[in-house]
N, C-alpha and C positions, 0 to 999 in steps of 0.2 A: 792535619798538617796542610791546610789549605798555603803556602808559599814554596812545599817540599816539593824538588823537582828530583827525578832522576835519569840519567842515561846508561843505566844498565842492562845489558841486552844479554840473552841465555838461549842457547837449545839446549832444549828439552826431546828427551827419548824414551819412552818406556814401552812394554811387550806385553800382549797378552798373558794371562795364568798358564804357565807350562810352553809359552810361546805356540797355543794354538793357532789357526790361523780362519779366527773369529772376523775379522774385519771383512766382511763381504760385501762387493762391489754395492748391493741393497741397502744395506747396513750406513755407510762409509759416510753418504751426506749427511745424513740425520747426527751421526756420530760428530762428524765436523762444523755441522752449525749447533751443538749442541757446548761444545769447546770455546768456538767463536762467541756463544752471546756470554758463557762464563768468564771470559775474558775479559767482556765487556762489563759484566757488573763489575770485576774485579778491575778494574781501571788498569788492565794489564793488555798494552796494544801487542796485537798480534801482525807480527811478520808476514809468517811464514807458516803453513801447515802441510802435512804431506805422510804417508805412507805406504805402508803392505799390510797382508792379509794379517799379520801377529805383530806388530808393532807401528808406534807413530812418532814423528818429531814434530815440535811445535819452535817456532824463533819468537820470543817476546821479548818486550823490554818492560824489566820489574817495575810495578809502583814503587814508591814511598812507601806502604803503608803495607806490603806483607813484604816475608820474609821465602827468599825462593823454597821452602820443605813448603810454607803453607800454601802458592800456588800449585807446587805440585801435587798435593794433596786433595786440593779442594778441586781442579780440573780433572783428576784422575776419580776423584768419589761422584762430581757430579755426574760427570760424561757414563761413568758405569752405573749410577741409580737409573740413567735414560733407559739405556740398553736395557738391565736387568727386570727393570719392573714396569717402565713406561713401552718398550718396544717388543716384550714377550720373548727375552733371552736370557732365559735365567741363568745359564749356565757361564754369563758370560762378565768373566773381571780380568784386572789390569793384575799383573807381578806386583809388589810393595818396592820394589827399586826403580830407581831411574837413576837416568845419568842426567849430566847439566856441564851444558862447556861455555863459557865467558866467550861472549862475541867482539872484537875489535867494530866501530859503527864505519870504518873502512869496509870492512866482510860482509857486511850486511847483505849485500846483494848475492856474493858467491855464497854464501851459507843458506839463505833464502832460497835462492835456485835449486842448490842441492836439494833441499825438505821438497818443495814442490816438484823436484823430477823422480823421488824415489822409486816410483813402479819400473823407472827407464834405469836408474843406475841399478837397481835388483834384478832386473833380466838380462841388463848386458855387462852383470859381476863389475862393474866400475862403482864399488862405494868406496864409502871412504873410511878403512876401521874405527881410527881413532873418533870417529862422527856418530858409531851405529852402536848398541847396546850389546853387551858383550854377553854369549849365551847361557852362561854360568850365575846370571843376575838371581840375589836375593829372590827367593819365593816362599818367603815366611808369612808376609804379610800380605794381603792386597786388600784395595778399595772398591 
């Protein structure tokens, strides 16, 4: 679809398996450029990145050419083949749920903001629920 443009923009939110709290400050870069260059193959520009020790949000704006299950999919399997097999954590995968909220391209920057201050709005309890993954999420599946 070389003329297909689009301007749809998504946070993305998903949790560790069981909501452990896998994501160690060690871990964290490797796990976030690991996201970023997925992104990149997948012509899926990335906003915004940001989380805590059991969970991430990501702000993208969809290609053309997947459909937001198959980003979520393919970001969630590759980032956790990194970790599990590449980084010697084997214990360690994503929930099979996520959330996904439609971004106004107005918002951008305040929803941006938020993903990138999460360590500060989780220690000073200012998130924002309807933004964060609800504790109850699907745990049949994971990637």
């Amino acid at each position: 679809m070389p003329n297909s443009h689009t301007e749809v923009y998504v946070h993305f939110v998903w949790a560790t398996w069981d909501r452990k709290p896998l994501i160690t400050p060690e871990l964290e870069p490797q796990l976030c450029a690991c996201i970023r260059a997925r992104c990149r193959d997948m012509q899926t520009h990335l906003f915004a990145i940001g989380g805590i020790a059991d969970h991430i949000h990501l702000l993208v704006r969809l290609p053309a050419t997947f459909s937001l299950s198959q980003i979520a999919k393919d970001i969630k399997g590759a980032s956790s083949h990194l970790v599990t097999h590449m980084l010697g954590h084997p214990d360690f995968r994503w929930q099979g749920a996520y959330s996904a909220h439609g971004v106004a391209d107005d918002r951008l920057d305040i929803v941006g903001k938020y993903i990138e201050n999460q360590k500060v709005h989780h220690a000073q309890n200012t998130t924002y629920n309807a933004w964060e993954l609800p504790d109850d999420a699907d745990d049949e599946n994971s990637f």
